[in-house]
MOPAC internal coordinates of N, CA, C and O (Angstrom, degrees):
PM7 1SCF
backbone

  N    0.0000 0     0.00 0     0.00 0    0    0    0
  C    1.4551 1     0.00 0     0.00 0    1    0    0
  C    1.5215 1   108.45 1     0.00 0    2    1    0
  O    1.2310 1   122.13 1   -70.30 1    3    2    1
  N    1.9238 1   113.53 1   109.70 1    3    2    1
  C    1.4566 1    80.89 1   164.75 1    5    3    2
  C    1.7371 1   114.47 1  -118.53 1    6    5    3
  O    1.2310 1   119.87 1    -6.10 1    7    6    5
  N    1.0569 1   117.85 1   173.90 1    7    6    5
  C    1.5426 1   117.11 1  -174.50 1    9    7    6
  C    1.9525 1    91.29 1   -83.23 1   10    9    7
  O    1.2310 1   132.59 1    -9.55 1   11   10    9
  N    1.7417 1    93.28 1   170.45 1   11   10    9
  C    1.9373 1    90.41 1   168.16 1   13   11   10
  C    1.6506 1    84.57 1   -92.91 1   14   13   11
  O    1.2310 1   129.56 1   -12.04 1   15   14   13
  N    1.5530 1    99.17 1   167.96 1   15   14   13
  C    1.4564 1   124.14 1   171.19 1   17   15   14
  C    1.2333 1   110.88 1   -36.93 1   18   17   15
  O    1.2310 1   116.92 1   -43.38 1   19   18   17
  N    1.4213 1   123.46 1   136.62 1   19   18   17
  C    1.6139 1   124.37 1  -171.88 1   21   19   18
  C    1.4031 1   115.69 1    54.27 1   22   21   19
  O    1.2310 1   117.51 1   177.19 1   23   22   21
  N    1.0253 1   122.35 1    -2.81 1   23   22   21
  C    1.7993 1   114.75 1   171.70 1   25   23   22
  C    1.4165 1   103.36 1   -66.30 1   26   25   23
  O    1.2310 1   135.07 1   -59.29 1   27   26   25
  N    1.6258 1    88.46 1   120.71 1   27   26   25
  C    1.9074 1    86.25 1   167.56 1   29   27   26
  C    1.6199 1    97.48 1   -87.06 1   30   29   27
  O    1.2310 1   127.23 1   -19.38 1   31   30   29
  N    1.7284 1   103.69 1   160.62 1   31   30   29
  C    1.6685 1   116.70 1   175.41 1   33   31   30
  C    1.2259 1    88.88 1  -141.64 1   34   33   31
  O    1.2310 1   135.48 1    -2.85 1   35   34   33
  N    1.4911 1    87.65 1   177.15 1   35   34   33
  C    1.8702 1    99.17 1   172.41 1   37   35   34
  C    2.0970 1    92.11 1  -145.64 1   38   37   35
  O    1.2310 1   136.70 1   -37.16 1   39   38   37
  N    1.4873 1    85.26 1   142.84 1   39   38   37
  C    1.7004 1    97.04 1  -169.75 1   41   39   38
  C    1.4701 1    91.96 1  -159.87 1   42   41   39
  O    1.2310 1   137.52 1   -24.19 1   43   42   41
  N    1.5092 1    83.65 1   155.81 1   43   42   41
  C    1.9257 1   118.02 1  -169.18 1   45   43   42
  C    1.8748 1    89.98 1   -64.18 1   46   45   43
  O    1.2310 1   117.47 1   -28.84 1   47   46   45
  N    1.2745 1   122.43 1   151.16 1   47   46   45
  C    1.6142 1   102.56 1   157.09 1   49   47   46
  C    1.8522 1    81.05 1  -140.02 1   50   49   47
  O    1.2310 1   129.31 1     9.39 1   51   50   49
  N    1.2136 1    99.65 1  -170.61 1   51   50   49
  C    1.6786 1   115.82 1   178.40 1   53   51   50
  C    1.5798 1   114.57 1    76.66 1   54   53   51
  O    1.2310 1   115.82 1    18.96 1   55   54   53
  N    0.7916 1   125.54 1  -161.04 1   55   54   53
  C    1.7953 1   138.40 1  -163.04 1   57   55   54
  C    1.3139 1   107.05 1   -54.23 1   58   57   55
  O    1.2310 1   122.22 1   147.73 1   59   58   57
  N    1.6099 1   113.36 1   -32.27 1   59   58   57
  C    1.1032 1   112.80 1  -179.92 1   61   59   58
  C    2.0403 1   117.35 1   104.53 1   62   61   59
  O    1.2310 1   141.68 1  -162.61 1   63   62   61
  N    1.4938 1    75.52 1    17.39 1   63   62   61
  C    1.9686 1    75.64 1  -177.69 1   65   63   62
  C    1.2321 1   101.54 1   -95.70 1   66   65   63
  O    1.2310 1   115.46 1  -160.15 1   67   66   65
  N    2.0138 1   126.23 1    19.85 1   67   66   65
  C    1.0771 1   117.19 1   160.97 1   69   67   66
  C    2.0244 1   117.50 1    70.71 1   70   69   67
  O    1.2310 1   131.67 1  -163.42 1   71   70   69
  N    1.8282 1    95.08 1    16.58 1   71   70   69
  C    1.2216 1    94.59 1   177.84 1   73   71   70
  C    1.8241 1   120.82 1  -112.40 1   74   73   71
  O    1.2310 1   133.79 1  -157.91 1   75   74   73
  N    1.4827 1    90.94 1    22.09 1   75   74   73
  C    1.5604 1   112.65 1  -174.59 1   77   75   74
  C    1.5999 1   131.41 1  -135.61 1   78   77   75
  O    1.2310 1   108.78 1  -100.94 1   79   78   77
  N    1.1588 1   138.61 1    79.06 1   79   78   77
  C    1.1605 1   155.35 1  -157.11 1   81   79   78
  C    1.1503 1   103.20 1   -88.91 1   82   81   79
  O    1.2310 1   110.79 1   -26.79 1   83   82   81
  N    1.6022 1   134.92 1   153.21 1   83   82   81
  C    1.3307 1   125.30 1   175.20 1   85   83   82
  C    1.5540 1    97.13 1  -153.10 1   86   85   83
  O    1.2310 1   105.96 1    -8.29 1   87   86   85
  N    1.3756 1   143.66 1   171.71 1   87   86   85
  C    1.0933 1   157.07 1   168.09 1   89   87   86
  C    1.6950 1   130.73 1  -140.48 1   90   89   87
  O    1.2310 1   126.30 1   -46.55 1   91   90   89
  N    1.3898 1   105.50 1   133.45 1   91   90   89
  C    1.4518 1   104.97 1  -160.09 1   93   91   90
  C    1.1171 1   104.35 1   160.53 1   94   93   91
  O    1.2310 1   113.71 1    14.91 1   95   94   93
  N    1.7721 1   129.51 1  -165.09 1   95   94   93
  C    1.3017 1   137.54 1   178.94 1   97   95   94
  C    1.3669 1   108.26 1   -97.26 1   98   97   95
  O    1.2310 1   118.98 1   -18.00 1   99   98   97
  N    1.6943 1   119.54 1   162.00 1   99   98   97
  C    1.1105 1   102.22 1  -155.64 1  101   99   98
  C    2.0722 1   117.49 1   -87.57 1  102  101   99
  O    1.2310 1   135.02 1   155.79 1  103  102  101
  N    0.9740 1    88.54 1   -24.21 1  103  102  101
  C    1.8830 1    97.11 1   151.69 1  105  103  102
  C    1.4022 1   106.10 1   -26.85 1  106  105  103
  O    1.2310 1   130.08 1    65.99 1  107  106  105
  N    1.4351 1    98.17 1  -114.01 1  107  106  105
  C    1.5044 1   108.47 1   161.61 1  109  107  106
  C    1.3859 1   119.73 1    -3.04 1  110  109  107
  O    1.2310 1   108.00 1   103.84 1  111  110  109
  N    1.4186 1   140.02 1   -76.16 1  111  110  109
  C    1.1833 1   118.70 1  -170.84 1  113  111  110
  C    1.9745 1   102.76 1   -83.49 1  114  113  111
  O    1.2310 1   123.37 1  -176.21 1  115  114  113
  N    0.9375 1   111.14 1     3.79 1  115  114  113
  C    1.6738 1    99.98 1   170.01 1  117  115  114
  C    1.4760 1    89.20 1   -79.99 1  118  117  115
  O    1.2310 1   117.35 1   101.36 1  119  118  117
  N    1.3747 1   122.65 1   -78.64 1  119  118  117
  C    1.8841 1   114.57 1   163.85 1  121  119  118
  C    1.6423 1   108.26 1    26.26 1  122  121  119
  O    1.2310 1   134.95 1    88.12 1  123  122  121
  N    1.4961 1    88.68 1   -91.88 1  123  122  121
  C    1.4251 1   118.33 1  -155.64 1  125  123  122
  C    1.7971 1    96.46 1   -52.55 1  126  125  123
  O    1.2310 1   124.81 1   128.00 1  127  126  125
  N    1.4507 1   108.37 1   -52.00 1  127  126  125
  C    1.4158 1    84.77 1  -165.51 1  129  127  126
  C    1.4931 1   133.57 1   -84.96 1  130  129  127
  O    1.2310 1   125.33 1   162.25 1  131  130  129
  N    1.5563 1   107.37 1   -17.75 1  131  130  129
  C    1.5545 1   117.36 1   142.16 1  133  131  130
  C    1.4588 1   107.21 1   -36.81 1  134  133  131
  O    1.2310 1   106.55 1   115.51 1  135  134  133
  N    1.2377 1   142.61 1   -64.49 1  135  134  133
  C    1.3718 1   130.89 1   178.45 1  137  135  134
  C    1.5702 1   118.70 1   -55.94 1  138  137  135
  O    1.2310 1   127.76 1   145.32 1  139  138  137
  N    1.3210 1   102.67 1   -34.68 1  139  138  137
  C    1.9361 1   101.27 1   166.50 1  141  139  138
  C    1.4367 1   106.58 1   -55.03 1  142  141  139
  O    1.2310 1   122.83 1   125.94 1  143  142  141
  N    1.7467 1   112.18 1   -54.06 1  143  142  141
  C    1.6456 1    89.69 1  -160.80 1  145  143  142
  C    1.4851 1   124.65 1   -79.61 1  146  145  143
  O    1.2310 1   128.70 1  -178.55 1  147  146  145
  N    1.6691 1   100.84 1     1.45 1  147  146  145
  C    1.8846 1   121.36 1  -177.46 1  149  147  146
  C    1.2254 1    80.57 1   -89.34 1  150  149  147
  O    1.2310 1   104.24 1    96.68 1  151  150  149
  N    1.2153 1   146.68 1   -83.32 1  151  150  149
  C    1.9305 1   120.52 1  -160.87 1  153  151  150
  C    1.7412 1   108.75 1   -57.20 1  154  153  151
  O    1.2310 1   111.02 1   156.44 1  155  154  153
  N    1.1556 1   134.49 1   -23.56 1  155  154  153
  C    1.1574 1   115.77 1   163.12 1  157  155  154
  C    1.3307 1   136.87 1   -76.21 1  158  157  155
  O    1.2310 1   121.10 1   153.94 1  159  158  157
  N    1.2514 1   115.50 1   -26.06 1  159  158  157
  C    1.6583 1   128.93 1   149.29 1  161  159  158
  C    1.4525 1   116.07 1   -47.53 1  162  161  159
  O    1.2310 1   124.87 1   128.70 1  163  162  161
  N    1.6537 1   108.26 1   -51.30 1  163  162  161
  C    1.4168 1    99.56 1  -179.64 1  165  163  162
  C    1.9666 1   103.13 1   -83.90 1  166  165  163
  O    1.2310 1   101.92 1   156.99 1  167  166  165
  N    0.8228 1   150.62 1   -23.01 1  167  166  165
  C    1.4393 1   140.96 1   162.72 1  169  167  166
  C    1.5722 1   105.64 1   -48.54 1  170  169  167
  O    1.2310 1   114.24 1   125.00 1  171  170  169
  N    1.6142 1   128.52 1   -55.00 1  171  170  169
  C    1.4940 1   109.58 1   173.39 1  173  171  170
  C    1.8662 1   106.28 1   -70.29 1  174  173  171
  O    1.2310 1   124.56 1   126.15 1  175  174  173
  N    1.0860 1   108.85 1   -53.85 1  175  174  173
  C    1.8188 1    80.97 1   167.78 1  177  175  174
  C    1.5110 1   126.89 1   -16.23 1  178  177  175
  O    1.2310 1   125.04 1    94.08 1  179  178  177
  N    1.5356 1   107.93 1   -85.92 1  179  178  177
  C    1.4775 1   140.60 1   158.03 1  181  179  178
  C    1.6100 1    88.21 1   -26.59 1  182  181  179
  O    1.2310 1    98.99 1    38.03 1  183  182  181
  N    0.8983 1   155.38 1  -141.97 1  183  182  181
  C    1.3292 1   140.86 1  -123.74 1  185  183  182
  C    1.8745 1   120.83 1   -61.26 1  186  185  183
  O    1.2310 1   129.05 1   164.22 1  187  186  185
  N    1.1080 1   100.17 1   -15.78 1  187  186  185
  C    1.9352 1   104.51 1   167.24 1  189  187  186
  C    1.9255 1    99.89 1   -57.17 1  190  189  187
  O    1.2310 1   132.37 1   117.25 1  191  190  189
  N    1.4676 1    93.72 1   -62.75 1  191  190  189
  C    1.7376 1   105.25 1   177.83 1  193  191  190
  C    1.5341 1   112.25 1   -57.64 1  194  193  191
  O    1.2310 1   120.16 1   152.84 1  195  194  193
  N    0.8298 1   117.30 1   -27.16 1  195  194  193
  C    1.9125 1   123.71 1   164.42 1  197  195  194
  C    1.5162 1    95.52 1   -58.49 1  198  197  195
  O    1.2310 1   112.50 1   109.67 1  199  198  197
  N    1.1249 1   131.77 1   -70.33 1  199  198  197
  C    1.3902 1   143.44 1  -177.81 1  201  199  198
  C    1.5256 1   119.99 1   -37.15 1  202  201  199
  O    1.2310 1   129.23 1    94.25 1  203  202  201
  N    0.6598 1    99.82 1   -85.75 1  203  202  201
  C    1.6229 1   122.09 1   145.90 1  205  203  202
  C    1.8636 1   108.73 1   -12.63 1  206  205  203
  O    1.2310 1   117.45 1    88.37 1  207  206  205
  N    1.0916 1   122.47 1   -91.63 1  207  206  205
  C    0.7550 1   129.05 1   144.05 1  209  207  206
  C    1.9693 1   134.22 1     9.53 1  210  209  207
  O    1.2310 1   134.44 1   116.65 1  211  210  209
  N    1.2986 1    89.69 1   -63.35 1  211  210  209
  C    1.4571 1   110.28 1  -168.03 1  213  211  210
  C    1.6198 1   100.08 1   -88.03 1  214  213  211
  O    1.2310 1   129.42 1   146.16 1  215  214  213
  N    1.7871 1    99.46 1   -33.84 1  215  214  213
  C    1.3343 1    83.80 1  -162.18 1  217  215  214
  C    1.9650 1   108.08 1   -91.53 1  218  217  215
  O    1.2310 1   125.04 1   178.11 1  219  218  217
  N    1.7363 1   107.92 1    -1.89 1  219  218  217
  C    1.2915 1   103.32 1   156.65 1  221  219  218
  C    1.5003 1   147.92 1  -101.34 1  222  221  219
  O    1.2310 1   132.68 1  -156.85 1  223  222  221
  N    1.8232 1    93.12 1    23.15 1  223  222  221
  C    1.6104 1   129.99 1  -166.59 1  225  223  222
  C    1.6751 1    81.40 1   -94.93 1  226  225  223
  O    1.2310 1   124.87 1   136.15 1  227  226  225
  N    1.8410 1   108.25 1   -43.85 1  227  226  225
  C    1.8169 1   104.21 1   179.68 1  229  227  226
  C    1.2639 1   115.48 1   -60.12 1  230  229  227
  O    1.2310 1   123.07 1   154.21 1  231  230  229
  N    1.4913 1   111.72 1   -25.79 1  231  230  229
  C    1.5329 1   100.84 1  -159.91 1  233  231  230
  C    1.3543 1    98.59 1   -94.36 1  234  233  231
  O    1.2310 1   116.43 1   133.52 1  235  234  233
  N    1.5462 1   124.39 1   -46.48 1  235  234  233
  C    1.4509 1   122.45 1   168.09 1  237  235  234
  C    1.5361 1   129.85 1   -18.29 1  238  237  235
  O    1.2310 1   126.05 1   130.77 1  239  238  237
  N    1.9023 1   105.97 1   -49.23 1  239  238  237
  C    1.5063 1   117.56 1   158.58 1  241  239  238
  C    1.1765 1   133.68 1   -42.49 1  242  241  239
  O    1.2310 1   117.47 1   148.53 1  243  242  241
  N    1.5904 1   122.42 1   -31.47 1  243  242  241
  C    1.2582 1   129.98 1  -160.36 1  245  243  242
  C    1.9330 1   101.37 1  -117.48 1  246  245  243
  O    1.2310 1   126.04 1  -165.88 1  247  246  245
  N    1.4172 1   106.00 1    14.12 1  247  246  245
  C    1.2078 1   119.97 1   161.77 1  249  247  246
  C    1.5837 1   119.66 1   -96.57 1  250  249  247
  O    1.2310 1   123.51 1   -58.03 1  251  250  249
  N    1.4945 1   110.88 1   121.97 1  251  250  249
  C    1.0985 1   125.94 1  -164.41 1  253  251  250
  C    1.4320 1   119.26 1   -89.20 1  254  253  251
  O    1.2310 1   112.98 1  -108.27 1  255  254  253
  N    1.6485 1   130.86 1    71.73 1  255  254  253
  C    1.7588 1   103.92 1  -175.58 1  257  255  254
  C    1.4843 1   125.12 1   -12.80 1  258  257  255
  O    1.2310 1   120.17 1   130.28 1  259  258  257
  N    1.1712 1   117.29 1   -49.72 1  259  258  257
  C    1.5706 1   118.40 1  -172.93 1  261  259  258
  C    1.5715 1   119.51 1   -68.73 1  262  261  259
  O    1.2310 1   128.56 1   173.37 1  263  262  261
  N    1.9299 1   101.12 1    -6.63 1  263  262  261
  C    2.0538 1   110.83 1   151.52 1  265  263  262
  C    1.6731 1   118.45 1   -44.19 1  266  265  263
  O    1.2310 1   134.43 1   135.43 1  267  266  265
  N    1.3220 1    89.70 1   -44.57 1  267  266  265
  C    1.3816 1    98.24 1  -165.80 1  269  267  266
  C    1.6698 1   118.28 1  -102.21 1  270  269  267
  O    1.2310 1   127.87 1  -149.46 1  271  270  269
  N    1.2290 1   102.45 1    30.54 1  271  270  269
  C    2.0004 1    95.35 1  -176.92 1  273  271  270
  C    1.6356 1   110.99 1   -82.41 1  274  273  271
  O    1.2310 1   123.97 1   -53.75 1  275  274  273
  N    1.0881 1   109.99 1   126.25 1  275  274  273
  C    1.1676 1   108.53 1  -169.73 1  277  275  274
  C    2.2709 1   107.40 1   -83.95 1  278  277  275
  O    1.2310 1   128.84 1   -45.28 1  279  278  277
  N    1.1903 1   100.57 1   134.72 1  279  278  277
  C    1.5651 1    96.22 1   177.23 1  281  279  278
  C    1.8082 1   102.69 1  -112.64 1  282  281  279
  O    1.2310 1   136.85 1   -29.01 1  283  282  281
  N    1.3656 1    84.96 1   150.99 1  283  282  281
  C    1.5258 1   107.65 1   174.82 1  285  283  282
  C    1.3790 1   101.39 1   -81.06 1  286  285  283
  O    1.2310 1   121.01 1   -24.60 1  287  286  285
  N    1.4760 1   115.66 1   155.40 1  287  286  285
  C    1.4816 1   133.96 1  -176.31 1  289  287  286
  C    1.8741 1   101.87 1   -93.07 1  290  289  287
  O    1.2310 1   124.86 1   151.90 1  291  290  289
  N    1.4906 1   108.28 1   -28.10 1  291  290  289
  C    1.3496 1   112.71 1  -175.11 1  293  291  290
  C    1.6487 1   134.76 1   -45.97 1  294  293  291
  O    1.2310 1   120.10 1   180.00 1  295  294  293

């Protein structure tokens, strides 16, 4: 669908559960919702790396300084 030049519209943008309306030209709100689905890509990023994260903060714990003492051969 495209609008003519300067036609304002109004259209659904986001996931699509129809809970987001926006108004403007149609550029502009194509714009906008390319930027919805790049912060939502990076939010599941952002929480995989949370994960991640947490789960090598667990393993870090169960690391012992005394793994790593180094001995002399002398």
């Amino acid at each position: 669908m495209r609008a003519n030049l300067g036609e304002t519209l109004t259209m659904g943008i986001g996931s699509g559960q129809g809970n987001l309306f926006v108004s403007g030209d149609y550029e502009s709100i194509t714009a906008l919702q390319n930027k919805l689905f790049e912060l939502e890509e990076l939010k599941r990023k952002n929480k995989r790396l949370l994960a991640e994260i947490q789960r090598l903060e667990g393993a870090a714990s169960e690391i012992s300084p005394m793994d790593y003492i180094c001995r002399s051969n002398k």
